[in-house]
N, C-alpha and C positions, 0 to 999 in steps of 0.2 A: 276758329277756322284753321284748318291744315295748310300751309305750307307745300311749295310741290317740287320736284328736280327734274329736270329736263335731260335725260340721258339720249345719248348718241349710240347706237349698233357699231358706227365705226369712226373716225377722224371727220371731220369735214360732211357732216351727214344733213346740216343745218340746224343746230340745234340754236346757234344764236339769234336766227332770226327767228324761228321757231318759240325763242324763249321770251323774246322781243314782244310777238305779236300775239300772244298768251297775255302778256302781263298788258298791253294796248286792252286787248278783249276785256280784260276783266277789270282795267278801270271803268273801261265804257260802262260795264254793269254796275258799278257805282261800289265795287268792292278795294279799300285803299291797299294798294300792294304796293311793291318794292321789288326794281330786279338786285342781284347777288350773281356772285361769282369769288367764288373762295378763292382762287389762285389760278392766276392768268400768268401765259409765257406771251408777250408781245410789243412788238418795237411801238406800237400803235398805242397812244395815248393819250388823255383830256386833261387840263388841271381842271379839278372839281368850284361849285362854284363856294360850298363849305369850307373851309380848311386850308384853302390851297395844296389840293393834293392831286397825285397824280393818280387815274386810273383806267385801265382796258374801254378800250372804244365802247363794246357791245353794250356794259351796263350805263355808262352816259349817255350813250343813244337810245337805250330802253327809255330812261328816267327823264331824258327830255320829252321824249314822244309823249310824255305824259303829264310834264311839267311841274317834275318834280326838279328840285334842287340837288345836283349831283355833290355827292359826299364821297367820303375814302372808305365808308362801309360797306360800299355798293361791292367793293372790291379790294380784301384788306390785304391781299399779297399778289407781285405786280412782280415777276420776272420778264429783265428785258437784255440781250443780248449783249456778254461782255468779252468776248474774244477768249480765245484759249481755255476751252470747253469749263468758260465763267458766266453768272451771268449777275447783272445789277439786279440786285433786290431794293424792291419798294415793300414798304411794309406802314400803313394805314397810311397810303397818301403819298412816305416820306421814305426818302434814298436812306439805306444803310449799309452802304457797301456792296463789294462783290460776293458771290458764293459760288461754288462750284458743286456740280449735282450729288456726289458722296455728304458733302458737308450737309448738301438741302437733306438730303434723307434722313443721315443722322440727329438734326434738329428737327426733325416730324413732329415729336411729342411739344417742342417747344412751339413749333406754329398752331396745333390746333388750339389753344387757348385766343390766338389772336383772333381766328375763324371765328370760337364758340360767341366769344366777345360782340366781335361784328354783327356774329347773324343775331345773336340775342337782343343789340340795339334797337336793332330792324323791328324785330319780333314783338317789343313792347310800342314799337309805334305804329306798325301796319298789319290790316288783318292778314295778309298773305302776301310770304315772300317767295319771289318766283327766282329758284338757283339755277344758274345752267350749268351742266358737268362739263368734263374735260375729257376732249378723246373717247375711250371705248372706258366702261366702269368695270369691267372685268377682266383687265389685265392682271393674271393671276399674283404674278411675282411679286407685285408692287399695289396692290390692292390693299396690305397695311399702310402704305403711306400714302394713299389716294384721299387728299383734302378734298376735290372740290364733287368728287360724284358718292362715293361710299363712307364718309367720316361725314361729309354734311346730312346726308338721307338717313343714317342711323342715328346718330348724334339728334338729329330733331324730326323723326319720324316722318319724315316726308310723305305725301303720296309722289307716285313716278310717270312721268310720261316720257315714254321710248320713242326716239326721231330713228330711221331707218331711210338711206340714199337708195331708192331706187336704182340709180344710173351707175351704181358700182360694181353693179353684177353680185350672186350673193346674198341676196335681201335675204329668203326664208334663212339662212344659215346664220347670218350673224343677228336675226332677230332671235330665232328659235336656242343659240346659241347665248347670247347675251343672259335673255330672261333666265335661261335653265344655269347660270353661272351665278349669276345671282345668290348673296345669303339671301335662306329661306324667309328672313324678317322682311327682306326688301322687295322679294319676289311675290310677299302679299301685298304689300302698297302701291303695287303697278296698275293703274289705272287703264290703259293700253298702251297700240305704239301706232305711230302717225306715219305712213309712207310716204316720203318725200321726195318731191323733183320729176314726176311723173309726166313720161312726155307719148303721146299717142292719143289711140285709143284706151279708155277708160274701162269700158266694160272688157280690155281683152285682160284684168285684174281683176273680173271677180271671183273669177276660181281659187285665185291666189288670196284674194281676203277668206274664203271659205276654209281654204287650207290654215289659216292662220288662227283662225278663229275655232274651228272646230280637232283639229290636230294639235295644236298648240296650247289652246285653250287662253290663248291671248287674245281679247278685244280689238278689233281692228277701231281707231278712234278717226279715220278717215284717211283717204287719198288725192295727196295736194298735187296737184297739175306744177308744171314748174314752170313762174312768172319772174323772168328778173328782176333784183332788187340792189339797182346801183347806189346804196346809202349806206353806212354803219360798216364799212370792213374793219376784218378784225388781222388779218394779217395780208401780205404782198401779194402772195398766191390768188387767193378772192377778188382784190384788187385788177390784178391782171385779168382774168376770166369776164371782167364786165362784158356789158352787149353798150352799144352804143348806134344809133342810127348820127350816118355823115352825108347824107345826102345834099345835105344845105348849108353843107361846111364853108367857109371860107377863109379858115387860120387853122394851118395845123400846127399844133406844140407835142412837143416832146419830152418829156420826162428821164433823164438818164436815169437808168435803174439801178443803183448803188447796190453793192450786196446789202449794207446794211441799214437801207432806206427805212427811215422811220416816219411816222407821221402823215401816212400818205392819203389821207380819209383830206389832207389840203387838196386831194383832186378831184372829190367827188363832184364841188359844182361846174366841172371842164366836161369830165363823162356826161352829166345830163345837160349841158350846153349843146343844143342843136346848129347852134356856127361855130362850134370846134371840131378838128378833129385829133383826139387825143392818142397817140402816141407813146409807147413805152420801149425805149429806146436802149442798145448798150455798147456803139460804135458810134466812130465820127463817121464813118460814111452816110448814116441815118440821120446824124444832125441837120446832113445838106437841103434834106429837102419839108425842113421843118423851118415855120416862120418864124416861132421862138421855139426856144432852149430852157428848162427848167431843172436848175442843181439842187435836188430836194435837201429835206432833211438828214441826220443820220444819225446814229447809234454807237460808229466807231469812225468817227470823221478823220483820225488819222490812217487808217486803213483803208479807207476810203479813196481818200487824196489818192493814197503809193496807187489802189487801184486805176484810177483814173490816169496818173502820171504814165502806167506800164501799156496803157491802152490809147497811149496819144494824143489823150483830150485836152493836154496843157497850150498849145498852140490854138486851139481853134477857143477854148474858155478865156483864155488870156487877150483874146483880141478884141479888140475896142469897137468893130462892126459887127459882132455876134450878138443878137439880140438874145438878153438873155435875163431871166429873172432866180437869182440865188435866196435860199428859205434858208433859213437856223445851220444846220451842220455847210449848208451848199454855198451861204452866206460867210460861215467861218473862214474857206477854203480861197477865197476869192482875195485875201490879205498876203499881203507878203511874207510873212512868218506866220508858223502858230507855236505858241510857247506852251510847252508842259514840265514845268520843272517840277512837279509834285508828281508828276507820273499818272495823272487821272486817266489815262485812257490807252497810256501807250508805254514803252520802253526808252522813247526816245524825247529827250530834252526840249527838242527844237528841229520843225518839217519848214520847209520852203513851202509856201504858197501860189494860186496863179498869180497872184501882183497884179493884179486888177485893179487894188483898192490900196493904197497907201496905207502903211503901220502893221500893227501885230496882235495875234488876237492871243489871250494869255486865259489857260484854264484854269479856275480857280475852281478849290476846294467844296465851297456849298454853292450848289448847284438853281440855279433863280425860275421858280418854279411860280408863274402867276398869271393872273386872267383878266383881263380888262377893256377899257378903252383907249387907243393908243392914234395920235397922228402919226402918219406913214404918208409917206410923198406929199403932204399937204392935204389929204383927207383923213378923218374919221370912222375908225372901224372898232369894229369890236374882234378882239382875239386871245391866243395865250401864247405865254414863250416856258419854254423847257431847253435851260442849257445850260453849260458850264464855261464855255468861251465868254467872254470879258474883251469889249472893244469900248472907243470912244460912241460910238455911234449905233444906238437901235436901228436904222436903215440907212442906206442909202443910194441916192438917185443919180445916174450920169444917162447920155445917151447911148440906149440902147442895154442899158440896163437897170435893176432893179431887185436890190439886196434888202433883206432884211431878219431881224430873228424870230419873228412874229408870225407864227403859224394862224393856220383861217383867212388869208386874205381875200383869197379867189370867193369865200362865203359872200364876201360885200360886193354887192352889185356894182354901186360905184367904182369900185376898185376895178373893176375886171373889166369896166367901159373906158377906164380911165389909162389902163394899157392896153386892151386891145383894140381901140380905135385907135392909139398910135401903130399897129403893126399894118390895120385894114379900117381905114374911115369909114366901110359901111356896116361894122360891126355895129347891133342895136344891143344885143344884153337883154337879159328877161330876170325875171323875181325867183330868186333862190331859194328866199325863205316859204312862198308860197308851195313852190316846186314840190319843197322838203314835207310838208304837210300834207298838201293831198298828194305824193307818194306813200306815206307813212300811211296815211289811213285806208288808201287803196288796197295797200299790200296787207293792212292788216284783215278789211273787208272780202279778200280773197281766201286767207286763212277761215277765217269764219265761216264762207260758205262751204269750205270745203272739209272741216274736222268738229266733230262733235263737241259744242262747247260746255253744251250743259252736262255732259257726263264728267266734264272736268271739274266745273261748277257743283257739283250734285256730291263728289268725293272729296274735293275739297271742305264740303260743308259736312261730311262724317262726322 
């Protein structure tokens, strides 16, 4: 069986969820697939449940959806934000330094062995691995060094399905535009392209599939309505865009939006909480009218801090009446020192903290990358931590707050009863895990009615 790649017409077109609900579909059909993604840029990250490895939201979110056991194949190169035009490279799972984007090009030849590697893994255990690309696949300039849309589709003969945004304005352009940029090897394994995010009237597109189909001579493989999908972000931006209904709110949290906020898929089950209402916030005057306060994760938690310090937030985090819940980087900051005498993230030796929390949190060299079961406030959760900071204490509990390094919390129902009945006693809490299910299959179920599966099925089996 073929293999397929999910190309984008432009940035942000959806091809993740797109790629997602492809690979959903065609487990259902009982065919064993695998998602992939060559090389992801993103603060947003899972350790696998294989290896202890770190990788991109979208392919652990495919692979759970399906129940599979997340590995560092799914996704063997993992760029994530390193300050001064650097960024942290993960490579099968595991940190190995910074790079900056001349060096990433220059080593191109040396990454695609690690790609060929990974996808081959895949390849000899699953009938069909489903790759999503990256951005637009015909960015001319840089098309020899494009791992994850044109080195993976030649490299293993892909067939293609083209995702195209709707709502970007542009559609015929960068669809007609994409396909015809195309090498001519790739431009035959295009199975079609799926239009996505469609909001109106449906028949006022069918002229536009005629155009496409018979001018083009590209297959229109369907016209997806656009149904929000609060689960699986893959970066801050997508995050913020959720839809949430607040009608039956009765706690609102807030989120401060760090520039370098990682990990924030910690908030998906607040957005689908119908007695929250969530918040993304980047002033203390927005703090005020929020019942908690939530200092996420981050990416570059000493720049972070200076941001937060230059914007005021050190008087209202540091007080002892500020209801507030600190996660991994948000947690770090909440100490009265943090110590980098190795230089892991910063230039400077040693930042002042809000002094919240007694002692100092000191960065160390290999970075504690792992998935479990863990007590936190005297409950039982399941979670993972990703960091470098080194304190005495995985959590901790005072009034009106609540630190820890352990991302997933807000996933455990208890947990989220077990603080938000302290902010509002009539907080009841509902089942996350169920939530997460029949959303997943909903949103997959909508896909399917609306794009041709078996033409994907039918090219796939060439």
């Amino acid at each position: 069986m073929n293999s397929l790649s999910i190309f984008g017409t432009s940035s942000d077109a959806g091809k993740s969820t797109l790629a997602f609900a492809i690979t959903y579909l065609l487990h259902k059909r009982g065919i064993k697939v695998a998602p992939f993604k060559a090389q992801n840029v993103s603060n947003n990250s899972l350790v696998t449940d294989i290896d202890s490895g770190e990788i991109a939201i979208p392919q652990a979110f495919a692979a759970e959806a399906i129940g599979l056991q997340t590995r560092p194949s799914f996704n063997p190169i993992l760029l994530k934000s390193g300050g001064k035009s650097k960024a942290h490279m993960i490579i099968n799972g595991k940190s190995v330094g910074n790079t900056d984007v001349w060096e990433y090009y220059r080593n191109i030849k040396k990454l695609q062995p690690i790609v060929k590697s990974a996808f081959e893994s895949l390849k000899d255990e699953f009938e069909c691995v489903v790759a999503e690309g990256a951005g637009s696949p015909v960015e001319l300039n840089l098309m020899n060094k494009d791992l994850s849309n044109i080195y993976v589709a030649d490299e293993f003969n892909t067939k293609i399905v083209l995702v195209a945004d709707i709502q970007r304005g542009g559609v015929f352009a960068s669809i007609y535009g994409v396909y015809n940029l195309l090498p001519n090897k790739l431009r035959k394994n295009v199975i079609g392209v799926v239009i996505n995010k469609f909001q109106g009237d449906m028949s006022l597109f069918d002229e536009g599939v005629n155009i496409i189909e018979k001018e083009f001579k590209i297959p229109v493989l369907g016209v997806v309505p656009f149904k929000p999908f609060n689960l699986g972000f893959e970066d801050s931006e997508s995050l913020i865009n959720y839809t949430q209904d607040t009608q039956k709110a009765i706690i609102t949290v807030g989120v401060i939006k760090l520039p370098h906020m990682s990990n924030f898929t910690d908030f998906e089950p607040l957005i689908a909480d119908s007695e929250i209402e969530l918040r993304f916030i980047s002033s203390v005057s927005e703090m005020h009218s929020c019942d908690l306060a939530i200092l996420p994760g981050s990416k570059r938690v000493i720049d972070d801090l200076a941001w937060l310090m230059e914007r005021d937030f050190e008087k209202i985090l540091s007080c002892k009446k500020t209801p507030l819940v600190a996660i991994c980087g948000g947690y770090e900051m909440m100490f009265e020192r943090i110590i980098d005498t190795e230089k892991i993230e910063s230039d400077y030796k040693e930042v002042k903290g809000f002094g919240r929390l007694k002692g100092d949190v000191t960065f160390a060299k290999e970075k504690i990358v792992k998935k479990g079961s863990y007590n936190i406030f005297g409950i039982m959760i399941d979670g993972y931590e990703i960091h470098n900071g080194i304190t005495k204490k995985r959590c901790k509990e005072k009034k009106n707050f609540y630190g820890t390094f352990i991302h997933g919390l807000f996933d455990n129902d208890s947990m989220r009863e077990y603080i938000f009945q302290e902010i509002n006693p009539d907080y009841k809490g509902y089942n996350f895990k169920k939530y997460k299910k029949d959303a997943i299959a909903q949103f997959a179920s909508h896909i399917d009615e609306n794009i041709n599966m078996q033409a994907i099925v039918d090219a796939l089996n060439e």
